[in-house]
N, C-alpha and C positions, 0 to 999 in steps of 0.2 A: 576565391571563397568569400563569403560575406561574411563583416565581423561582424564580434560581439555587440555592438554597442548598434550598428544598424541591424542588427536582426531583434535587439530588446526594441527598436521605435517602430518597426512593423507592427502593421493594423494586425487583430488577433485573426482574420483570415488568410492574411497571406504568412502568418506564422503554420497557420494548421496545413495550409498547404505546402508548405518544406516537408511538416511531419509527414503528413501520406504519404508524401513522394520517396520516403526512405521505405517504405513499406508499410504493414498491419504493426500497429504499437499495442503491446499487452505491459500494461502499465502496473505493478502491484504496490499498491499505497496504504498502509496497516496505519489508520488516523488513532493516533496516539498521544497521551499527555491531556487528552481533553477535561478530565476533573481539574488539574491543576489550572487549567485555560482557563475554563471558567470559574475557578475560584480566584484568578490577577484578574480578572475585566471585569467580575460582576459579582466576588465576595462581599463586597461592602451593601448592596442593596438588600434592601430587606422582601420579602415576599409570603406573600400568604399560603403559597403549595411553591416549597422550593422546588424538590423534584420535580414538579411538572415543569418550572419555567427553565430549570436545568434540561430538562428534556426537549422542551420544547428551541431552544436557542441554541443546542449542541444539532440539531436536528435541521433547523434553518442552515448553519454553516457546515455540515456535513452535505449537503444538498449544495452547497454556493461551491466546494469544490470540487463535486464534483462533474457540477457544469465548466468550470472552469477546465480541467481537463481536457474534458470533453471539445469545449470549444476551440482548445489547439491542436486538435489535430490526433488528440488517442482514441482510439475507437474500439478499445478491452480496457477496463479497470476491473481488478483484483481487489477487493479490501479487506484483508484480514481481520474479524471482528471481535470476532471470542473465543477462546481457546481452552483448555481444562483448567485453567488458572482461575475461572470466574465461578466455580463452583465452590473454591477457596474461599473467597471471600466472606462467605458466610450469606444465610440464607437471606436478610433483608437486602442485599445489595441483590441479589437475582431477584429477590420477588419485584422490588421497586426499579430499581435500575434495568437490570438485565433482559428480563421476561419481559418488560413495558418496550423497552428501546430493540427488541427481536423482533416482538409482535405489530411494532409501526414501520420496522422496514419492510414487512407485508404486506401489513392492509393501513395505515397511515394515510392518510386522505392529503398530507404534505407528499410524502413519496411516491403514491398513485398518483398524484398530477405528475410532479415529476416523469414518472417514467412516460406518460401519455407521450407530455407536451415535446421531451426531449427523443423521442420515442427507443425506450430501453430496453433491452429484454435482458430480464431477469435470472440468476441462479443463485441458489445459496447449497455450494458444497461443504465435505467435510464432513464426520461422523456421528453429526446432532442426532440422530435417530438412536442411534444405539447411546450414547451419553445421555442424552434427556428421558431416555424412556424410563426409570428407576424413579425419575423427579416428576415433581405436577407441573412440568413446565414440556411435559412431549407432547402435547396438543401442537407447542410452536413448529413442530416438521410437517404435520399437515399446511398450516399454514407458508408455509416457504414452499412448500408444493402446488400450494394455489395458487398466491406469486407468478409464479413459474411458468403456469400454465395462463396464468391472466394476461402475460407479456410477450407470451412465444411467439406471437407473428411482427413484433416490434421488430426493426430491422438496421436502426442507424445504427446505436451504442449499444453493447455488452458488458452490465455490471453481475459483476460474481464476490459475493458475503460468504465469506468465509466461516464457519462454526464448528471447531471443532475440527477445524483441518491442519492439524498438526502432521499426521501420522496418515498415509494412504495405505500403507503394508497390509491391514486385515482385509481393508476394501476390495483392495486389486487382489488379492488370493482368493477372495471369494467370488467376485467375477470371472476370475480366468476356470474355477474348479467348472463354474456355471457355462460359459462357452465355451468351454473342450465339450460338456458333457450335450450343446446344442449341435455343435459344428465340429466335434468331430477333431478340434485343431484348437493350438492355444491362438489367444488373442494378439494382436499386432498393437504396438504402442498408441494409435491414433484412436485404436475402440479400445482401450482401457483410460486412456486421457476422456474422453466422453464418455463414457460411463462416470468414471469420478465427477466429471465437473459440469455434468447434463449436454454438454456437447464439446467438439472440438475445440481445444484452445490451443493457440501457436505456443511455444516456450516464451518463457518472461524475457521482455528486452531492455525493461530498466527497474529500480526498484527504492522505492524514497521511503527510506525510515527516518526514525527519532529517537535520541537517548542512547544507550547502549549499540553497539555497533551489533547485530543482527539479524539477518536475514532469513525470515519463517513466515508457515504458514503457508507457503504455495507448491506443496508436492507435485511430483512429472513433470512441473514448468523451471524448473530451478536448476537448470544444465550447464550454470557455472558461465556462460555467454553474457547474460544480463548486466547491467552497469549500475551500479550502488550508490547510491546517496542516500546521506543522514542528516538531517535539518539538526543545527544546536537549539532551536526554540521548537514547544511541541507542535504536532500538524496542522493544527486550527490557524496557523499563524501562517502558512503558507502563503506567500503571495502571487500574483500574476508574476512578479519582475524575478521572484527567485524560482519557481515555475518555468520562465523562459533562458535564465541564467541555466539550468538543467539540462531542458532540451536542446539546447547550443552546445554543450557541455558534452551530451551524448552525441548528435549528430555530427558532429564537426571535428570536435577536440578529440575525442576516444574513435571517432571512426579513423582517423587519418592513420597512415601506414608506415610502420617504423622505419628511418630511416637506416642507408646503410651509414653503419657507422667510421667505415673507412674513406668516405667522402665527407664527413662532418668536417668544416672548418675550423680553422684554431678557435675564433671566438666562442663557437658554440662547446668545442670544448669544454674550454674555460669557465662559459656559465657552468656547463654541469657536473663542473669538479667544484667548484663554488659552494653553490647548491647542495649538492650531496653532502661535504665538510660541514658546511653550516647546520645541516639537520641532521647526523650522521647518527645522534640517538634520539632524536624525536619518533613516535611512533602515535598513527592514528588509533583510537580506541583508549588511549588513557584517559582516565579519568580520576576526580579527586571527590570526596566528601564532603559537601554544608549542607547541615540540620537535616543530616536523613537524602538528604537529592544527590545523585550523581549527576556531576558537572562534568563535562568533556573537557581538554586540555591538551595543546600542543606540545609544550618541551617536557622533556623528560627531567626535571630539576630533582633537588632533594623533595620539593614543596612544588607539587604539581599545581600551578596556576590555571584556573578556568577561563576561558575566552572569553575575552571583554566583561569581566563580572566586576560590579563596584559595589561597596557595600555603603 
């Protein structure tokens, strides 16, 4: 098996080519932390239309990763976008933020090259339609429907934006009422998986979050098979080297096959009576408190310490 450290120096081709060769990768990456990204890289400068330049440079590096993906070898990305939480926020962060950064991943003249050059075909599932239509922001379901249809003979990469796809439950009962009442029989899971999400998509086979340890947003693909990662720095920080640390991580480490334990040697043992003793109440998922941020944190102490935080 190839290690780690020779699979991080392969050219980004012959990385993409391990990934195929495990099969179709449907990748779900919910790009999170971004306000706070760019308010540590680029708080301090001053600008004549913040929001735009906010928008526009969340926009440049939402596009760089996910060429970057793309380029090793996944060929489904999931990104969970917006979900009922952004209606919270109060109406200027949707009229300014929201509705502006929905309506570019549309028709955006940055992400229509995009999709051309990389050639994408587009969907944006999840219950925008029924959620926005109350708000002067339901125009944006038409538009994701244009999208949709301006990308559909695109044939390498399949990006799917998530809006409001918390919850599939009304969706799929209301399709399945509708194809009993065409055919006569209810639906089989592969036409309600397309119907939700405009066409067939495999179950999720890995999934990189941030911050709080949870996994949401990708309804029918979420069968519990998929393998979890949580970045301690928000998604914009992604890089190639922690990117291929992942898919090593998934292909290799997590595919390999429990051993039997009754041929385990004394040494190996050993390490894992070690091992275990030494973290016996460590638990992933805690986390501690500064100024309002949940920090992640390995030991279990009285005073949960954040991971490499210096003040």
């Amino acid at each position: 098996m190839i290690t780690q450290d020779e699979f991080l120096a392969l050219s980004t081709e012959k990385v993409a080519n391990f990934v195929r060769a495990a099969g179709p990768q449907v990748c779900v990456f919910p790009i999170n932390g971004t306000r706070r990204w760019f308010m540590l890289e680029y708080g301090n400068r001053q600008w004549d239309d913040p929001i735009g330049a906010y928008m526009d440079i969340a926009a440049a590096n939402h596009i760089s990763l996910y060429k970057l993906i793309f380029d090793h070898g996944v060929d489904t990305l999931l990104t969970p976008t917006l979900g009922p939480d952004i209606l919270m926020r109060g109406e200027e962060y949707m009229a300014h933020i929201g509705s502006e950064g929905l309506a570019r991943l549309a028709q955006g003249p940055d992400f229509l090259k995009f999709y051309a050059e990389y050639d994408v075909r587009v969907h944006f599932y999840g219950n925008h339609r029924k959620a926005l239509a109350p708000t002067p922001y339901a125009y944006l379901s038409d538009l994701f429907d244009q999208a949709a249809e301006r990308t559909m003979n695109h044939k390498r990469f399949r990006l799917f934006f998530g809006i409001f796809g918390n919850d599939a439950a009304e969706a799929v009962a209301e399709f399945a009422v509708k194809y009993y009442q065409q055919h006569g029989k209810s639906p089989d899971r592969r036409a309600i998986v397309a119907m939700y999400y405009g066409e067939y998509v495999e179950p999720a086979t890995f999934f990189i979050g941030f911050d709080k340890f949870s996994a949401f947003d990708y309804p029918l693909l979420n069968l519990g098979e998929e393998a979890l990662y949580f970045t301690v720095s928000p998604s914009l920080y992604l890089s190639q080297r922690q990117l291929r640390l992942i898919l090593y991580d998934y292909l290799y480490a997590r595919s390999a096959p429990e051993p039997d334990y009754d041929t385990l040697s004394p040494q190996a043992k050993t390490r894992m009576r070690a091992f275990y003793r030494a973290n016996e109440e460590n638990v992933f998922g805690l986390g501690v408190l500064y100024d309002g941020i949940w920090y992640p944190c390995l030991a279990a102490e009285d005073l949960c310490k954040p991971l490499r935080i210096r003040a």
